[in-house]
N, CA, C and O atoms as a Maestro MAE file, in Angstrom:
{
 s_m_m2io_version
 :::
 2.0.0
}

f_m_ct {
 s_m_title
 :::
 protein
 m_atom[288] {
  # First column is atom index #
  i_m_mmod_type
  r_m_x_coord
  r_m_y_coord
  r_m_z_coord
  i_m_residue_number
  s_m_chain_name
  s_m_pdb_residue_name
  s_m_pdb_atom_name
  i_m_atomic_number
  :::
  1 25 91.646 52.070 64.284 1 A "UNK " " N  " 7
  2 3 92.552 51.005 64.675 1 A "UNK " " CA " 6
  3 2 92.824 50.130 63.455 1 A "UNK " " C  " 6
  4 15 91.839 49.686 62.865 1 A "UNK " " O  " 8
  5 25 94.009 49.840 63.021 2 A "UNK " " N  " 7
  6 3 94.247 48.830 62.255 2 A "UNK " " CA " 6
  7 2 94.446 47.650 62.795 2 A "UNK " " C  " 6
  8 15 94.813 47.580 63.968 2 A "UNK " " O  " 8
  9 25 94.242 46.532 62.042 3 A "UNK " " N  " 7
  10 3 94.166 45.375 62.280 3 A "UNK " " CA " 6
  11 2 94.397 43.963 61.388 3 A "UNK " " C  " 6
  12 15 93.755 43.590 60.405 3 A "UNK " " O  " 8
  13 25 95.488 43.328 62.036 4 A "UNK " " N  " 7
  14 3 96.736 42.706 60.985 4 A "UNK " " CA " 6
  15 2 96.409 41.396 61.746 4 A "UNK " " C  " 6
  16 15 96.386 41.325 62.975 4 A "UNK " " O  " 8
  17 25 96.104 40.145 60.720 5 A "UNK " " N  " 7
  18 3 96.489 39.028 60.337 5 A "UNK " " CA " 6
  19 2 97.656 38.795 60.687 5 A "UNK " " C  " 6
  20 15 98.074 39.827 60.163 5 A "UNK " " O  " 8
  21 25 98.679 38.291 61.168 6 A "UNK " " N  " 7
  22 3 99.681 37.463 61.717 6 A "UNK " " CA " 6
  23 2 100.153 36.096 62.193 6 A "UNK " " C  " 6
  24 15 99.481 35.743 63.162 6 A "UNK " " O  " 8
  25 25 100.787 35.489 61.955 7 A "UNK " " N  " 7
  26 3 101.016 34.503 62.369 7 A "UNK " " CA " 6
  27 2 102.258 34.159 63.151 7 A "UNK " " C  " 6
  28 15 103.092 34.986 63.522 7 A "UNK " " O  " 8
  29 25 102.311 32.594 63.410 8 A "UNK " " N  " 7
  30 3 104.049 32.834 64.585 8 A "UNK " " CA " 6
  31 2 105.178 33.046 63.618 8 A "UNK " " C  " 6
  32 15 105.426 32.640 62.483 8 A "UNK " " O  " 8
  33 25 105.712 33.750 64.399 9 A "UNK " " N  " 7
  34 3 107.391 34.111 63.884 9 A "UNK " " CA " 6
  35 2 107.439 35.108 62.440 9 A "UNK " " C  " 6
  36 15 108.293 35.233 61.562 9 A "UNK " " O  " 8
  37 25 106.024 35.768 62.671 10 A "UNK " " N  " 7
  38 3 105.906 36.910 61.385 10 A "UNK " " CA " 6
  39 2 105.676 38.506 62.548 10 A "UNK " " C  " 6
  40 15 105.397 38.582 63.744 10 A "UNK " " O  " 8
  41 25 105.902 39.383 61.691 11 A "UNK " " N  " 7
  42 3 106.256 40.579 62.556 11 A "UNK " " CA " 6
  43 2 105.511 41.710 61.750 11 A "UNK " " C  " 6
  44 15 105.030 41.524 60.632 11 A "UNK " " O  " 8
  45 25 105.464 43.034 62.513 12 A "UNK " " N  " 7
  46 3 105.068 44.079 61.602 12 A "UNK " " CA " 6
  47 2 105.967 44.930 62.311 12 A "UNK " " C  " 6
  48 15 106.490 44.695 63.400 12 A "UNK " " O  " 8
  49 25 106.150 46.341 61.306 13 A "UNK " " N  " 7
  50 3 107.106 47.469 61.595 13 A "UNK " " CA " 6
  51 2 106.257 48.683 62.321 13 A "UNK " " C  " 6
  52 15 105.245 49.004 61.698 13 A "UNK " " O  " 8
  53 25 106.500 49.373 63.485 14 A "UNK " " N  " 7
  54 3 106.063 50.483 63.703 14 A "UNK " " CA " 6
  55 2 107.340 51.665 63.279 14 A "UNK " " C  " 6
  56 15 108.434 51.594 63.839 14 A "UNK " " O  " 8
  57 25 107.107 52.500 62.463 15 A "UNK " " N  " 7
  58 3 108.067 53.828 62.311 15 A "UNK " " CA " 6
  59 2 108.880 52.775 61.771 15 A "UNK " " C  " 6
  60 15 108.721 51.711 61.173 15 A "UNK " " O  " 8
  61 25 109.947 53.589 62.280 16 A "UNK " " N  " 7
  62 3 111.746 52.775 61.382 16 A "UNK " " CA " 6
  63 2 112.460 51.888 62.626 16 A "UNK " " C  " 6
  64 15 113.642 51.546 62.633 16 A "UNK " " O  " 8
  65 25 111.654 51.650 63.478 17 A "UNK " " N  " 7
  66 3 112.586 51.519 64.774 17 A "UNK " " CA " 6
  67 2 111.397 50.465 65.807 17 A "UNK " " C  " 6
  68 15 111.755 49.992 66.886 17 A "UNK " " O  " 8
  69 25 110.774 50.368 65.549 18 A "UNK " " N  " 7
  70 3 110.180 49.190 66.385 18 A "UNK " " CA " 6
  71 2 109.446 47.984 65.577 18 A "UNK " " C  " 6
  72 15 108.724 48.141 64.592 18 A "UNK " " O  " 8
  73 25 109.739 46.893 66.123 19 A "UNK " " N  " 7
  74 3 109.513 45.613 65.449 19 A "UNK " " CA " 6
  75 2 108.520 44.608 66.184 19 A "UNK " " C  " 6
  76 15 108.937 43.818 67.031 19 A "UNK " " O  " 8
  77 25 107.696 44.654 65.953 20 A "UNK " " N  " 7
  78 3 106.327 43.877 67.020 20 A "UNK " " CA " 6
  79 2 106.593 42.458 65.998 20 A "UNK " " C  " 6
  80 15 106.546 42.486 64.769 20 A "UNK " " O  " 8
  81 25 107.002 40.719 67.204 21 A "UNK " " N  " 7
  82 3 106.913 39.660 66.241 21 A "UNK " " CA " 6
  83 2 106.045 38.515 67.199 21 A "UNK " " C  " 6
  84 15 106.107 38.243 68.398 21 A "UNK " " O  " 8
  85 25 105.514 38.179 66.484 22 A "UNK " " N  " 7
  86 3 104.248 37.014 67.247 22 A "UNK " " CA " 6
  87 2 105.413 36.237 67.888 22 A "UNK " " C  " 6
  88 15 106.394 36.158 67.148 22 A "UNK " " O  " 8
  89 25 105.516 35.744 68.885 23 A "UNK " " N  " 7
  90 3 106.328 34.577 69.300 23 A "UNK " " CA " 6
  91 2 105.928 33.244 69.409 23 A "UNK " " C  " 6
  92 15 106.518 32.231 69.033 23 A "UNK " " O  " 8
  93 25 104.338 33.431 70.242 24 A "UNK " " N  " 7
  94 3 103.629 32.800 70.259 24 A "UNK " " CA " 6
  95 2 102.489 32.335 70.399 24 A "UNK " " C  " 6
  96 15 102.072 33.107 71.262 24 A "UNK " " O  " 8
  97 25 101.546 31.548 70.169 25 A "UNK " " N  " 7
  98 3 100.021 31.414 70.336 25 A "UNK " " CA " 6
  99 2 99.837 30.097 70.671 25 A "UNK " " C  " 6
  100 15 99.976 29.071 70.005 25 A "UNK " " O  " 8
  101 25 99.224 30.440 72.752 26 A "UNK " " N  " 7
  102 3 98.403 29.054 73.076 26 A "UNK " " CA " 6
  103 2 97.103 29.628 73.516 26 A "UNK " " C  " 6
  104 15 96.951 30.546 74.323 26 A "UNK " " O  " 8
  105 25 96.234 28.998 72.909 27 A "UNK " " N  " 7
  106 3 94.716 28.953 73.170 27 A "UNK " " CA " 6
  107 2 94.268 30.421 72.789 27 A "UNK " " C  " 6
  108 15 94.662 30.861 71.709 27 A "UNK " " O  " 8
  109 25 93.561 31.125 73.509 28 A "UNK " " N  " 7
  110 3 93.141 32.982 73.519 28 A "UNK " " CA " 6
  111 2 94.335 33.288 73.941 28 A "UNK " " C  " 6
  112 15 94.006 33.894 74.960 28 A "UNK " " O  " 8
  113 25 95.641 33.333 73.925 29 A "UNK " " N  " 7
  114 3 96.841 33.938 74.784 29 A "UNK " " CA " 6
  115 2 98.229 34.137 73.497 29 A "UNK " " C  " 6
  116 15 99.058 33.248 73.305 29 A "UNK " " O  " 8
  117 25 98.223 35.289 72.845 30 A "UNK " " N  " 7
  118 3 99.813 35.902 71.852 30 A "UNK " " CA " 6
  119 2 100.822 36.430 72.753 30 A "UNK " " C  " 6
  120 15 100.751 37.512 73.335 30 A "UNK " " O  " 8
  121 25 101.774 35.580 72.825 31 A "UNK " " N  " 7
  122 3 103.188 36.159 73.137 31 A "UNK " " CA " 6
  123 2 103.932 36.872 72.074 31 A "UNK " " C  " 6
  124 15 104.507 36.330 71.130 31 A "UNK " " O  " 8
  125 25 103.861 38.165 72.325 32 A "UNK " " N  " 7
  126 3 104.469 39.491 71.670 32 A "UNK " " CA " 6
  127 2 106.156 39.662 71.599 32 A "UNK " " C  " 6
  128 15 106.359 39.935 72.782 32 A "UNK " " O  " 8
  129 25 107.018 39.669 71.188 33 A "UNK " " N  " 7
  130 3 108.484 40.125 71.161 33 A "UNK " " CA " 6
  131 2 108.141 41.068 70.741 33 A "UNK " " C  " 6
  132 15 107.253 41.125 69.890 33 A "UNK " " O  " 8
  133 25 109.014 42.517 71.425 34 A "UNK " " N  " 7
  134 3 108.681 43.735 71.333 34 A "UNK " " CA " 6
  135 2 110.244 44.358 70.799 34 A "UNK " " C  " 6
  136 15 111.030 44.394 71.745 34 A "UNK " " O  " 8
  137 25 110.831 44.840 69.509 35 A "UNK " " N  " 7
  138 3 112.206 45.720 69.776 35 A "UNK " " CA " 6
  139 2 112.060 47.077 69.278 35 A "UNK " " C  " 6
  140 15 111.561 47.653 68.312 35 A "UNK " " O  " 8
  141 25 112.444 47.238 69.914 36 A "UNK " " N  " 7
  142 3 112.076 48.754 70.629 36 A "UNK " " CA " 6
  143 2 113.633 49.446 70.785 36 A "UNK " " C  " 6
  144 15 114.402 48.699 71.391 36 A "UNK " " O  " 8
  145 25 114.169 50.608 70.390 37 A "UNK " " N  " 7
  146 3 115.291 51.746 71.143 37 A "UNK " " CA " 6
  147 2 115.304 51.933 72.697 37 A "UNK " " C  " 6
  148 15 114.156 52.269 72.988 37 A "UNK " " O  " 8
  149 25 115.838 51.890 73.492 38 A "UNK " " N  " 7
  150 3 116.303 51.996 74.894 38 A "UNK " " CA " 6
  151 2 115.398 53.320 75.321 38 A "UNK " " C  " 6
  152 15 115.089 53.638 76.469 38 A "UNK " " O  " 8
  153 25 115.000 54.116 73.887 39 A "UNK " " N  " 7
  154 3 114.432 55.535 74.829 39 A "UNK " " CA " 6
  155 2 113.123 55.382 74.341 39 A "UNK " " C  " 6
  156 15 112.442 56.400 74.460 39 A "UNK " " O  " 8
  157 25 112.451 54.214 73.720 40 A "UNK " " N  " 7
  158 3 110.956 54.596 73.764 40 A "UNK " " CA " 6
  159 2 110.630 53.487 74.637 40 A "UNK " " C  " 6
  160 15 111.153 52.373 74.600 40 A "UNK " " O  " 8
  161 25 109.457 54.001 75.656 41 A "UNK " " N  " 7
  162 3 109.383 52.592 76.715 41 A "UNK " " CA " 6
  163 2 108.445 51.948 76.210 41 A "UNK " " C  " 6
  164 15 107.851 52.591 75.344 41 A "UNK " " O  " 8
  165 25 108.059 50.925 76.395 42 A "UNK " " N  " 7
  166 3 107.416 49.938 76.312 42 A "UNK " " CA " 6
  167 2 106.585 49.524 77.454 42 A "UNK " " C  " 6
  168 15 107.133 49.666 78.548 42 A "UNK " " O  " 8
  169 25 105.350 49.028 77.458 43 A "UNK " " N  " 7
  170 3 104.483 49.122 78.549 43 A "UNK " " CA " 6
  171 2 103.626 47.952 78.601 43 A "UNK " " C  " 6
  172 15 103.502 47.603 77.427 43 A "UNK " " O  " 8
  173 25 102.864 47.037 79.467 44 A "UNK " " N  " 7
  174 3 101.617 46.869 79.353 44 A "UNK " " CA " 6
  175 2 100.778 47.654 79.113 44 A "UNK " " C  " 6
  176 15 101.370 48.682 78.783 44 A "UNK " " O  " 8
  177 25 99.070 47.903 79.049 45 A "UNK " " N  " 7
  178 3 98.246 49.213 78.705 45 A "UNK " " CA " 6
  179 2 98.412 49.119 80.369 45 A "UNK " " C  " 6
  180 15 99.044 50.071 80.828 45 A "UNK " " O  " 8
  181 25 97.879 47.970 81.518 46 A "UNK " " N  " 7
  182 3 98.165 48.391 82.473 46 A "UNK " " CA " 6
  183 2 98.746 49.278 83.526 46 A "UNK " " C  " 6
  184 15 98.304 50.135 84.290 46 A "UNK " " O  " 8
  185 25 100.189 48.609 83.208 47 A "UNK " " N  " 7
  186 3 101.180 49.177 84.013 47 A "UNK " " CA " 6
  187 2 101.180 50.723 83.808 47 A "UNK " " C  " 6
  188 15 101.216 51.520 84.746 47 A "UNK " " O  " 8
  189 25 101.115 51.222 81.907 48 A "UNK " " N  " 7
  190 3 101.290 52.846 81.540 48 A "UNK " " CA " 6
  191 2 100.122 53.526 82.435 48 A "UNK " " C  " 6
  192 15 100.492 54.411 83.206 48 A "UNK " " O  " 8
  193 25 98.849 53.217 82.405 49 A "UNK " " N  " 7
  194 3 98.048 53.567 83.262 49 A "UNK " " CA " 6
  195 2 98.746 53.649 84.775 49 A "UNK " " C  " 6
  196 15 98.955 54.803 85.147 49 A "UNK " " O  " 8
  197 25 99.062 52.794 85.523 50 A "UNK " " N  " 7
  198 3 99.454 53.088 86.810 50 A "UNK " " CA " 6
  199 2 100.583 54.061 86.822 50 A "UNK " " C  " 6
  200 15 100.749 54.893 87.713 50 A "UNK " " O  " 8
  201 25 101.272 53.922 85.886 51 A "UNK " " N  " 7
  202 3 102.647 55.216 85.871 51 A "UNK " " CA " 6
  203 2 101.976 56.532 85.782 51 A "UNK " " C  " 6
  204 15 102.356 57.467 86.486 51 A "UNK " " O  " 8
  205 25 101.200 56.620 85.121 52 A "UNK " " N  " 7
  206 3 100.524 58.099 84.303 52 A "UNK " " CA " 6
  207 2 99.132 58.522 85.728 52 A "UNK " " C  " 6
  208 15 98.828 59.675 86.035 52 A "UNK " " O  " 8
  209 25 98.570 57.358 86.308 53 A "UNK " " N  " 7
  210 3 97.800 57.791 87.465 53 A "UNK " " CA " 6
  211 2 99.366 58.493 88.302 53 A "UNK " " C  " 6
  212 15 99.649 59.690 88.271 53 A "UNK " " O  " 8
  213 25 100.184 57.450 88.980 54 A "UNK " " N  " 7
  214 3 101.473 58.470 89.842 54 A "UNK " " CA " 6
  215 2 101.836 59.460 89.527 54 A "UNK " " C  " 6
  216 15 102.004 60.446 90.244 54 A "UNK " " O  " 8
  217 25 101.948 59.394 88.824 55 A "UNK " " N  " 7
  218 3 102.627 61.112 87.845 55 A "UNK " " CA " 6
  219 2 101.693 62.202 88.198 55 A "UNK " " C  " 6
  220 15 102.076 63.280 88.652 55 A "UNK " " O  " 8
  221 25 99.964 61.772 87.890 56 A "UNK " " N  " 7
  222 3 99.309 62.542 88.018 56 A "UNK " " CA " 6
  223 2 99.503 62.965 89.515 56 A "UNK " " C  " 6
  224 15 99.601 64.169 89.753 56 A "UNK " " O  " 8
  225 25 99.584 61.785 90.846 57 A "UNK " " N  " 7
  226 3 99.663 62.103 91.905 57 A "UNK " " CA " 6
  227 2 100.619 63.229 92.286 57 A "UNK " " C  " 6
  228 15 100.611 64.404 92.653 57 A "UNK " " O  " 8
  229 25 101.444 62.228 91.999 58 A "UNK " " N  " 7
  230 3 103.005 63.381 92.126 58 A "UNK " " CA " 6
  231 2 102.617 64.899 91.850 58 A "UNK " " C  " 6
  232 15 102.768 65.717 92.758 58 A "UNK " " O  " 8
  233 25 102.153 65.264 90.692 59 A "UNK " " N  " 7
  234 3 102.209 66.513 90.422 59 A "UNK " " CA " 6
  235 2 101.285 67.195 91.515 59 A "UNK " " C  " 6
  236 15 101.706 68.121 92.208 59 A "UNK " " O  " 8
  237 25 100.049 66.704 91.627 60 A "UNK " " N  " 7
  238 3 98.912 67.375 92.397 60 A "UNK " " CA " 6
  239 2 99.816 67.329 94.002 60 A "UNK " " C  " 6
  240 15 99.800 68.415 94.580 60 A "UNK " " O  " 8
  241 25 100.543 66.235 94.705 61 A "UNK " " N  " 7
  242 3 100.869 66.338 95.606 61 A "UNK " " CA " 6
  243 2 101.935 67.642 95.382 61 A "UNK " " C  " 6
  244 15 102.084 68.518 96.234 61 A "UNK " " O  " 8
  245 25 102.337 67.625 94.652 62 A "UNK " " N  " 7
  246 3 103.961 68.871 95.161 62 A "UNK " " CA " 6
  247 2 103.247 70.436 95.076 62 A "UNK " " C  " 6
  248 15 102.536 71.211 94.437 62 A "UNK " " O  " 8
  249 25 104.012 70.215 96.194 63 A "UNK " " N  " 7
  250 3 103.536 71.994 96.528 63 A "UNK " " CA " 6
  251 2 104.028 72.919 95.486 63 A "UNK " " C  " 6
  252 15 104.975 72.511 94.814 63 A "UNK " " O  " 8
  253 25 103.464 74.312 95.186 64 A "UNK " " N  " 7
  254 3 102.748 74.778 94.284 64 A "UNK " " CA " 6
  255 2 104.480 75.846 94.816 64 A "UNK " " C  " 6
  256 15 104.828 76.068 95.975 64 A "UNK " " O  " 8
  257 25 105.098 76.219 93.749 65 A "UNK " " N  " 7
  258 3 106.639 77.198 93.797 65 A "UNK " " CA " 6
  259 2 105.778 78.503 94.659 65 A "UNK " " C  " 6
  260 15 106.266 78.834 95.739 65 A "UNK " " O  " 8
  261 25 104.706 79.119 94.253 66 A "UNK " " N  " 7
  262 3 104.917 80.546 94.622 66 A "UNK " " CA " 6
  263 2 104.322 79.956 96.237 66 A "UNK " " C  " 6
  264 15 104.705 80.668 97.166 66 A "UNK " " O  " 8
  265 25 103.458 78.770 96.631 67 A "UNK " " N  " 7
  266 3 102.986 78.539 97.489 67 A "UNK " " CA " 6
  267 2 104.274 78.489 98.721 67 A "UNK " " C  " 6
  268 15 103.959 78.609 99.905 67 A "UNK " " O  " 8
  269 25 105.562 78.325 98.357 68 A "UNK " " N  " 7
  270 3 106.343 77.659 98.977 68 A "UNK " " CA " 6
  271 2 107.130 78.584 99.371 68 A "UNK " " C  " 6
  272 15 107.885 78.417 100.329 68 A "UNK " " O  " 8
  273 25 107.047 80.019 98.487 69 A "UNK " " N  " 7
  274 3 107.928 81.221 98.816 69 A "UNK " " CA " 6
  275 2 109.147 81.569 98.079 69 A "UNK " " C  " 6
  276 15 109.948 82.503 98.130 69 A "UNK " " O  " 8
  277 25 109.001 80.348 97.273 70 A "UNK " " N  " 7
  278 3 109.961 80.745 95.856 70 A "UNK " " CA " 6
  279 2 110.014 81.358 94.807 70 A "UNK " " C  " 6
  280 15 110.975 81.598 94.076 70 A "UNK " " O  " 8
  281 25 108.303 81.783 94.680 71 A "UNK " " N  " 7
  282 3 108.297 82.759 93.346 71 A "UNK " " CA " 6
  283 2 109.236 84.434 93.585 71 A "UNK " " C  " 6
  284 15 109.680 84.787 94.677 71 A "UNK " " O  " 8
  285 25 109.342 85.133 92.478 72 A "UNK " " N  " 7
  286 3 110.438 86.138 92.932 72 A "UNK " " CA " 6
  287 2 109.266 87.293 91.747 72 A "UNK " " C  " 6
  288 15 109.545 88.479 91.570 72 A "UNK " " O  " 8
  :::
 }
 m_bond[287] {
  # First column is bond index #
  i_m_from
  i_m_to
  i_m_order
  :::
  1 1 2 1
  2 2 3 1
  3 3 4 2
  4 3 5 1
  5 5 6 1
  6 6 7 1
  7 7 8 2
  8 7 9 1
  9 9 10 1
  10 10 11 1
  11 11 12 2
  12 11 13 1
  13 13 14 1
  14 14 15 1
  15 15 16 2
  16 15 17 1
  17 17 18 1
  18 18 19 1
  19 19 20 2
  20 19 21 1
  21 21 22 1
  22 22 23 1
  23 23 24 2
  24 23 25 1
  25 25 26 1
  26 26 27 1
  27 27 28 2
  28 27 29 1
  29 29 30 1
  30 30 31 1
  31 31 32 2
  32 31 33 1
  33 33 34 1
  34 34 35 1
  35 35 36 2
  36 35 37 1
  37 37 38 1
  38 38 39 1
  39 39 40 2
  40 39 41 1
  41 41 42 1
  42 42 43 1
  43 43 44 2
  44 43 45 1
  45 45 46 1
  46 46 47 1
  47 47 48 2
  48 47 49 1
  49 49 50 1
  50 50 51 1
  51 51 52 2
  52 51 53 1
  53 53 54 1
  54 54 55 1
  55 55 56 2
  56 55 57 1
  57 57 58 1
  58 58 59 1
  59 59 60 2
  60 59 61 1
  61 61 62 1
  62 62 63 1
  63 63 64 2
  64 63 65 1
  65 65 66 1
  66 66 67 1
  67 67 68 2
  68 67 69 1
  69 69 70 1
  70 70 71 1
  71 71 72 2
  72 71 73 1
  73 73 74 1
  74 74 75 1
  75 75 76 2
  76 75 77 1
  77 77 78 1
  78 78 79 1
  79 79 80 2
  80 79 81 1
  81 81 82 1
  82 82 83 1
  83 83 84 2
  84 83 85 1
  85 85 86 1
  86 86 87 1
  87 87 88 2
  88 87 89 1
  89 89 90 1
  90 90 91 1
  91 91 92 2
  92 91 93 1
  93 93 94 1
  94 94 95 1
  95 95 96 2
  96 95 97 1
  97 97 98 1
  98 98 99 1
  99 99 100 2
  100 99 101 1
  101 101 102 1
  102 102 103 1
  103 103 104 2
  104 103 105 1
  105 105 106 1
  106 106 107 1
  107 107 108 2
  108 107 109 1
  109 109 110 1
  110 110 111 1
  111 111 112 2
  112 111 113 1
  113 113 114 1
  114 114 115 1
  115 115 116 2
  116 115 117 1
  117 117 118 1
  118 118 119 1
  119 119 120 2
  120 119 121 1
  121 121 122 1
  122 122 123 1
  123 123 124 2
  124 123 125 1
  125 125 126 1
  126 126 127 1
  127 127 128 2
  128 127 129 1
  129 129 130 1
  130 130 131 1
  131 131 132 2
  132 131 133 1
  133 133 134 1
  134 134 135 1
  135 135 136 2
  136 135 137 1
  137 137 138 1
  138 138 139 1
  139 139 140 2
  140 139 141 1
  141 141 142 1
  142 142 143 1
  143 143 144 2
  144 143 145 1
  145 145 146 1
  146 146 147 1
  147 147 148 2
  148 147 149 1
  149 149 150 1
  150 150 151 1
  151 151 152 2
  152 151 153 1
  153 153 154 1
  154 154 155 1
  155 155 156 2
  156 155 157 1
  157 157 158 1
  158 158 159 1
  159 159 160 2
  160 159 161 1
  161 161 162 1
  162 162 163 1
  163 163 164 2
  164 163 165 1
  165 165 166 1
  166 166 167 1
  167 167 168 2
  168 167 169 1
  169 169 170 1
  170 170 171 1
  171 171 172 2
  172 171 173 1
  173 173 174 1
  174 174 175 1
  175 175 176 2
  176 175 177 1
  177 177 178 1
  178 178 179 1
  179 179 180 2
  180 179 181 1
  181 181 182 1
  182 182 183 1
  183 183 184 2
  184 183 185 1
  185 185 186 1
  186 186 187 1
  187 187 188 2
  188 187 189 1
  189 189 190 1
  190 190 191 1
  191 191 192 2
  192 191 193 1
  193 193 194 1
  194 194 195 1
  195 195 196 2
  196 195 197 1
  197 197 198 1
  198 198 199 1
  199 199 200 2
  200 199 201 1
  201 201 202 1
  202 202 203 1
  203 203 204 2
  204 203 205 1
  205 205 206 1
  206 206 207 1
  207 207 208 2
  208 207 209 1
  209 209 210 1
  210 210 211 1
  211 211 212 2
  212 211 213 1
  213 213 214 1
  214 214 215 1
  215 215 216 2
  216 215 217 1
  217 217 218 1
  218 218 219 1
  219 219 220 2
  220 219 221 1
  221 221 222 1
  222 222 223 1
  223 223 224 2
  224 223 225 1
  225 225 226 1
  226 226 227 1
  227 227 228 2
  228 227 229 1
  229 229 230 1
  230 230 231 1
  231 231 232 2
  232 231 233 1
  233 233 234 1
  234 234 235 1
  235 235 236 2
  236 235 237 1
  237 237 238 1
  238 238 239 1
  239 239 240 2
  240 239 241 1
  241 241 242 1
  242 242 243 1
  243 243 244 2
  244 243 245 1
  245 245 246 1
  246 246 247 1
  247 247 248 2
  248 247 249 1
  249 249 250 1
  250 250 251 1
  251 251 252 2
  252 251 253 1
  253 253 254 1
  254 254 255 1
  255 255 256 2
  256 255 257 1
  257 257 258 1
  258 258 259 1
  259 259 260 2
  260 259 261 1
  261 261 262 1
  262 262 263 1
  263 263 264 2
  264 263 265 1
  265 265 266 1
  266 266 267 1
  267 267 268 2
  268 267 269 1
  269 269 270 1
  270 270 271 1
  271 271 272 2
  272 271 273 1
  273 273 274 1
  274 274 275 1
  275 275 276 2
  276 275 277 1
  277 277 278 1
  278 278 279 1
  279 279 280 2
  280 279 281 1
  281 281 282 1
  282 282 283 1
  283 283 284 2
  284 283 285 1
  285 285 286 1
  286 286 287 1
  287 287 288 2
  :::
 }
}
């Protein structure tokens, strides 16, 4: 893990295309501005976890092609 010194209204680059900038700092709490391209998403660690548990659901729930009488 790297780990960057920052302050408000200073930023670092991920790749060529995303721009992480401190917005702000009260107490233990950094407000992040995130810019980002329309096609890479952006997440809490939270929320990606709850998407990636559904997904997992989803898949295990859907019935299985040859189970269903579609394999050929």
């Amino acid at each position: 893990m790297l780990v960057l010194s920052r302050q408000r209204d200073e930023s670092i680059i991920i790749g060529d295309n995303v721009v992480v900038t401190i917005v702000d700092i009260r107490g233990d709490k950094v407000r992040l501005g995130i810019e980002a391209p329309k096609e890479v998403p952006v997440h809490r660690q939270e929320v990606y976890e709850a998407i990636r548990r559904e997904a997992a659901k989803a898949r295990s729930d859907a019935p299985d092609a040859a189970a269903s009488g579609d394999a050929k």
